[in-house]
KOLMIZA-566526 format. One record per residue (C-alpha): residue in three letters; x negated, y negated, z negated. Coordinates in steps of 0.02 Angstrom, whole numbers, plus 50000, padded with zeros to 5 digits. Layout:
<atoms>
AlaXYZ/...
</atoms>
This chain:
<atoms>
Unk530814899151540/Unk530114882351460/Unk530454882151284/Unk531204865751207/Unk530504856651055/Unk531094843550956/Unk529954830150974/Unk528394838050947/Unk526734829550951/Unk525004835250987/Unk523514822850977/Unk521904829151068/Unk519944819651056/Unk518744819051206/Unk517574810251163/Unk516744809551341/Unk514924802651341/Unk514274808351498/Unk515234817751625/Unk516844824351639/Unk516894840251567/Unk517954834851393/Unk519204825551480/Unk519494839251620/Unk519504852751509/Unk520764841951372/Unk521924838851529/Unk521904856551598/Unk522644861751420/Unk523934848851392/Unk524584852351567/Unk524904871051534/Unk525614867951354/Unk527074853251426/Unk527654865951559/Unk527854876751438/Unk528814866851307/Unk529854853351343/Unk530084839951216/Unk528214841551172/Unk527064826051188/Unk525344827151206/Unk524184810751195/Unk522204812151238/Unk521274798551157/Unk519614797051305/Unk518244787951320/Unk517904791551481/Unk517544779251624/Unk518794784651727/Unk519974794251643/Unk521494783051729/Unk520714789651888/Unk521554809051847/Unk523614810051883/Unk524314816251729/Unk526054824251707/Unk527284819451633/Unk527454819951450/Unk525654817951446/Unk524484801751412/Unk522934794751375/Unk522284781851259/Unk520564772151312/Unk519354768951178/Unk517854758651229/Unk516414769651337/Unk514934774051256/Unk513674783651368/Unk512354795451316/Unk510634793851444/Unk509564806651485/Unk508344806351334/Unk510024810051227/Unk510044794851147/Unk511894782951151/Unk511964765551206/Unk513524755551219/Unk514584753151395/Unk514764735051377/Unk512994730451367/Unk513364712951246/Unk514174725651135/Unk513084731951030/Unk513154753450985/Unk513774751450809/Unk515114738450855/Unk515744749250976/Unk515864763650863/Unk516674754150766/Unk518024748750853/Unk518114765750942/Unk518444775250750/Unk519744761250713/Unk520674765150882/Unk520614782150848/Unk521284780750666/Unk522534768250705/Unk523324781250851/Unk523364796050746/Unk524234785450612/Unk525694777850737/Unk525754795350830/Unk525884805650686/Unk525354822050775/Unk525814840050718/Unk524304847850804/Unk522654837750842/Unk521294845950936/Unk519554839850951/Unk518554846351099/Unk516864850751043/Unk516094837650925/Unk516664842550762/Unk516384826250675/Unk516694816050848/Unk515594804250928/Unk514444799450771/Unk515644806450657/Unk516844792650713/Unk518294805050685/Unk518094811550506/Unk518914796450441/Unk520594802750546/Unk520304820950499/Unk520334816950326/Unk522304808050353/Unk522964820650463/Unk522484836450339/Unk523174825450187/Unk524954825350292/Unk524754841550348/Unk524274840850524/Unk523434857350612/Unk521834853750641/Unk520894862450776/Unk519074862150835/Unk519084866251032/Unk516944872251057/Unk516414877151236/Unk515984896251253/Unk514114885751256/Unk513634874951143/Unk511734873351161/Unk510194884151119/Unk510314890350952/Unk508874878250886/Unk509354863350939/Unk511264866850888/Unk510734870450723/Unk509464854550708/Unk511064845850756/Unk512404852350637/Unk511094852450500/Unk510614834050497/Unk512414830050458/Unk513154848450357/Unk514304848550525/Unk514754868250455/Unk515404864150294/Unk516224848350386/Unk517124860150509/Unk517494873850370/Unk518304861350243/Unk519384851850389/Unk519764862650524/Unk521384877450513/Unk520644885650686/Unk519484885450778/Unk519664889850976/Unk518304894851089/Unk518624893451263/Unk517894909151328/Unk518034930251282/Unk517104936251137/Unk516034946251247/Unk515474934051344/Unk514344924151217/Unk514434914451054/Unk514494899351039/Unk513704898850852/Unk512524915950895/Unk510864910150785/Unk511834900950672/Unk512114904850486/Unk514004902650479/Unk514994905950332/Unk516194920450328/Unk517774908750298/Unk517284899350444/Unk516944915250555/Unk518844920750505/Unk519514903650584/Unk518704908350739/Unk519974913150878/Unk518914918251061/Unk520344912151176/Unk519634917151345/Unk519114907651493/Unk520334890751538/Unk521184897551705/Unk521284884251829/Unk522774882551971/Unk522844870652124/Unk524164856652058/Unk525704856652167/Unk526354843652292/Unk524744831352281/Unk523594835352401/Unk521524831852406/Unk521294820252544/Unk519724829152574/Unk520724845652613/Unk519974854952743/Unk520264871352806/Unk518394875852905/Unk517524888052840/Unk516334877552737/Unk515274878452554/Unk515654867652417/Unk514144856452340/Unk514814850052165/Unk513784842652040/Unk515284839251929/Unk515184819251843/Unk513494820051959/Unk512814808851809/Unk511164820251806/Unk511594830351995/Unk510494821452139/Unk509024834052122/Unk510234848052169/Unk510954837952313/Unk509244832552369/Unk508514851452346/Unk510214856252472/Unk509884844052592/Unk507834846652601/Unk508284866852629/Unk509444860952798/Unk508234846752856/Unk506804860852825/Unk507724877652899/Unk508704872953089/Unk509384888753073/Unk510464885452923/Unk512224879552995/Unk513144883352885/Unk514374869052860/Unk514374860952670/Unk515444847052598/Unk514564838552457/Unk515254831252314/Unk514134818552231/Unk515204815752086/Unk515934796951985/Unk514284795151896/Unk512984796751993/Unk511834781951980/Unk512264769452136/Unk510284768452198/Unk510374787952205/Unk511934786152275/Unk511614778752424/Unk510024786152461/Unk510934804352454/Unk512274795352578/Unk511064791552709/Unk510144806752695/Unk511754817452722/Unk512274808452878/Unk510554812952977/Unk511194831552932/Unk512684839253080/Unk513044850552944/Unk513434841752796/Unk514954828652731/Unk514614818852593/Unk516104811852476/Unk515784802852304/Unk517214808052205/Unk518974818652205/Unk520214820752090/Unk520734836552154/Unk519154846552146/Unk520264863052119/Unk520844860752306/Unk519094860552366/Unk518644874252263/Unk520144881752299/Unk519914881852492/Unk517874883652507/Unk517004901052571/Unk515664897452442/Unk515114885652290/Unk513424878952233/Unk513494868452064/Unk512554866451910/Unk513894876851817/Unk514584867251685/Unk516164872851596/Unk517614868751731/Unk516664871351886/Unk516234888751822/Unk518094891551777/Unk518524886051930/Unk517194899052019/Unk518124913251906/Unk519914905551946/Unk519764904952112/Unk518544919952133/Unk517284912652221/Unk515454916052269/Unk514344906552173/Unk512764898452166/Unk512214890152007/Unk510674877851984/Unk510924872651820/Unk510194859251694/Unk508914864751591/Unk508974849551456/Unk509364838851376/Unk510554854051324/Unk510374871851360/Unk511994875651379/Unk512104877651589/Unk510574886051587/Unk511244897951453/Unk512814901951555/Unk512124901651714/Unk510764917051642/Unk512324925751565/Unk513354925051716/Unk512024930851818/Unk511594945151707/Unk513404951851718/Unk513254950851931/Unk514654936051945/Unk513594921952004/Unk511894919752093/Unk510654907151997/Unk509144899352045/Unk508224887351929/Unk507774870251960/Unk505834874651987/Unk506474887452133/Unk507964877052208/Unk506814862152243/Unk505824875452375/Unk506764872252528/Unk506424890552582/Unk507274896652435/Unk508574885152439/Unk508894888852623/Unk508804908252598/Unk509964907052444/Unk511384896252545/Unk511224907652700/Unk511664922752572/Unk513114913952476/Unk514434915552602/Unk514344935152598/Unk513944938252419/Unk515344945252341/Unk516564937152253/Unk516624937452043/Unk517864948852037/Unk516994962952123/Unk515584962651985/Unk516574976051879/Unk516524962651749/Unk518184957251665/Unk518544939951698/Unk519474935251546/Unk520334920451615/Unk521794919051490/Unk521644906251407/Unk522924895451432/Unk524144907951398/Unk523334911751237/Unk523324893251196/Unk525024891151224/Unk525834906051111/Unk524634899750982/Unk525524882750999/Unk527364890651011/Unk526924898450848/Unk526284884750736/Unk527874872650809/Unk528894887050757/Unk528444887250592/Unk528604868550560/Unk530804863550502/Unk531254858250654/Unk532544865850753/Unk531884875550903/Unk533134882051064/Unk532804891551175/Unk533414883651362/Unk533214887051529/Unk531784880251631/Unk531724860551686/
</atoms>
């Protein structure tokens, strides 16, 4: 049954620097909360790249704000390179304001930077409580090792920010998976706003289909945006020019921001290689998840929800910095026997590489760890939702599904 609401509203904030992660993980919600109510409208203010490159359903929309990307060191710099960084944060925080004011959301949910890009949403936080908007805080199960998190936050009292704005606070993962604020001195009023949702269950989406589908037995080499993911495609493709006996057939993924040089160098390399198929980008990544005997990644947020989803055998290389936070997950995951890992200093040994692949497609899948998967998120999400929109005066039916 699909519940209907009166014109309800929910504003979410990616504020999408590098990768996709934000965007895919802000679109995976606001997907599960319109089939569940009808008459809601959900509006994801991006500044992704490509974030018109994603179908979205209907009822749900995006707004563009200018790109800003952050480069390897960590440091910003602005898209448009005659626009200079502060410009463009400025014109991104009056965007931002000026949408919030013409949507007039009931709910608005940032995903994981509290203050937003450069604090470029405090300004909108500050209208929205005043009307009496719910404010929520969406943080990864992962933030970042506890030091650097807390250098971070510190620098600009992000705790007190997020305690005096925010009504919730949702992490996206079980409670006894990991913390996202473990090391942190967090105050006990903020602790009680703290709601562990569970993993973000993923689904193929009906109808569309990848044009990449494939049905072969074959593994699955995503980097995710592939912004900082050559070395693992490179450290892949060294193990099958190194080992003949690896035949294993793999379809990589190189991802919408890899670097063009890198780009093409990975191309060519893949095409002297029988084995392997090299695409640059789909929007349907669940598909090819969905359908491979196998997955190697660098384990950020979606790709590992999509390993748990979809149950499937896992190798993880992940990043080890700017942030942490891969390399955090990756160790946990490992620990708890539902993923293989090898770090970058091993994966770039084409015997280890080569060894690891040929083991992936018999490893069992996540499931079989005895670990318990916690993938209900969405769900968890959604009655969250029902209740809040319940509670505001407006008159709520109950009617049969669309």
């Amino acid at each position: 049954m699909a519940r209907r609401l009166e014109d309800a509203r929910i504003l979410m904030y990616s504020h999408d620097t590098f990768g996709l992660g934000h965007l895919r993980r802000c679109r995976t919600i606001a997907h599960a909360l319109v089939e569940d109510y009808r008459g809601l409208n959900i509006l994801i203010i991006s500044g992704a790249t490509i974030a018109g490159a994603f179908d979205y359903r209907a009822r749900v929309d995006f707004v563009k704000i200018p790109s800003v990307i952050k480069l390897r060191n960590g440091e910003y710099t602005s898209l448009a390179s005659h626009i200079d960084l502060h410009e463009t944060l400025k014109m991104r925080e009056s965007s931002i304001r000026h949408t919030a004011e013409t949507f007039q959301p009931d709910i608005f949910i940032v995903d994981k930077e509290p203050m937003g890009l450069k604090g470029e949403v405090e300004d909108t936080l500050a209208y929205l409580k005043a009307r009496g908007t719910v404010l929520v805080l969406g943080l990864r199960e992962i933030m970042d090792a506890p030091h650097l998190l807390e250098a971070e936050w510190k620098k600009n009292s992000v705790m007190q920010k997020i305690d005096q704005y925010y009504d919730s606070v949702w992490v996206y993962g079980p409670p006894d998976f990991y913390d996202p604020l473990v090391g942190l001195d967090v105050p006990a009023s903020l602790r009680r706003k703290m709601d562990f949702v569970g993993f973000l269950q993923r689904s193929v989406s009906k109808g569309k289909s990848s044009i990449n589908a494939r049905k072969d037995n074959y593994l699955l080499v995503t980097t995710g945006g592939g912004g900082d993911g050559s070395d693992l495609v490179h450290d892949v493709m060294n193990a099958y020019e190194a080992d003949p006996t690896l035949t294993q057939k793999a379809l990589v993924v190189l991802g919408p921001y890899m670097p063009a040089a890198e780009r093409a160098k990975l191309v060519q390399k893949g095409e002297a290689i029988p084995y392997i198929e090299v695409i640059e980008f789909d929007n349907h990544m669940e598909e090819l998840i969905a359908d491979a005997t196998g997955v190697v990644a660098m384990g950020g947020y979606n790709t590992y929800c999509e390993i748990l989803s979809f149950d499937k055998p896992a190798l993880i290389v992940p990043r080890v910095k700017p942030r942490e936070e891969q390399l955090l997950r990756a160790k946990r995951a490992s620990e708890l026997g539902l993923v293989d890992m090898l770090l970058p200093e091993q994966s770039v040994d084409p015997a280890i590489m080569a060894a690891a692949l040929k083991r992936l497609p018999s490893r069992l899948p996540p499931s079989k760890s005895g670990s318990n998967m916690h993938l209900e998120g969405l769900d968890h999400i959604s009655q969250t939702v029902g209740r809040w929109l319940d509670g505001r005066a407006t008159h709520l039916a109950v009617v049969g599904a669309e």
